[in-house]
C-alpha positions in Angstrom: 45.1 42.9 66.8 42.5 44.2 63.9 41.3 42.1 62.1 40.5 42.7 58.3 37.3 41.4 56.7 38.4 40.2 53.3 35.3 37.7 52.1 34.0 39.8 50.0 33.6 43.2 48.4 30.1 43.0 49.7 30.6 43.4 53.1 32.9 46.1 52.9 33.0 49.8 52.8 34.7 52.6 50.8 36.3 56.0 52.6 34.7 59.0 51.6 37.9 59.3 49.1 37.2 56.1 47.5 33.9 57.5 47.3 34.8 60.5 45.7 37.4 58.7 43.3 33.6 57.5 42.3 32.0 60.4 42.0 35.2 62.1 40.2 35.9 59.4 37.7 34.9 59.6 33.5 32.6 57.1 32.9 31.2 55.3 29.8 30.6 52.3 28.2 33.5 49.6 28.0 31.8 47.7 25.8 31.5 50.1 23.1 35.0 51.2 23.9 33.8 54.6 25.4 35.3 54.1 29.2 38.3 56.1 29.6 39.1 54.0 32.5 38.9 50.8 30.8 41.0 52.0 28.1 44.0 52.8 30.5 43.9 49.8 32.2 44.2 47.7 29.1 47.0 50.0 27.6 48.5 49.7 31.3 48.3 45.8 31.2 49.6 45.2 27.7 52.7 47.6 28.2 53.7 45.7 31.2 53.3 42.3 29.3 54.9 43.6 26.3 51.8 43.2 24.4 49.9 44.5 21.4 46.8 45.0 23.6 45.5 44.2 26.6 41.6 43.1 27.4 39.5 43.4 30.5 37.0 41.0 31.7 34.9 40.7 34.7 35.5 37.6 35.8 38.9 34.7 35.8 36.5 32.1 34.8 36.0 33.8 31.4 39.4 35.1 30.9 40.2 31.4 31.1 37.8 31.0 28.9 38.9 33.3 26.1 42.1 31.8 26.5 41.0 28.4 26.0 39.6 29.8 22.7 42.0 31.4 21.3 
């Protein structure tokens, strides 16, 4: 049997395509609304939810958070 090492993304590795997914990808800052991939992922959530908009946060604590405040 193998076993897979799911603790953490710490202690695991990416393939050299994950790693070039990396390398390949647009970058820029998702907090001034500059991240390409940020901006798809949020268009990509809120069409499945059948929402305005969608919003990405780092963590569930604080999307619980923002809910809890809204």
């Amino acid at each position: 049997m193998h076993i897979i090492d799911m603790r953490s993304d710490t202690v695991t590795k990416p393939t050299p395509a994950m790693r070039q997914a990396m390398y390949d990808a647009e970058v820029g800052d998702d907090v001034l609304g500059d991240d390409p991939t940020v901006q798809r992922l949020e268009e990509l959530a809120a069409a499945r939810r059948g929402k305005e908009a969608g919003l990405f946060v780092v963590s569930g604590t604080r999307g619980n958070l923002i809910c809890l405040l809204t």
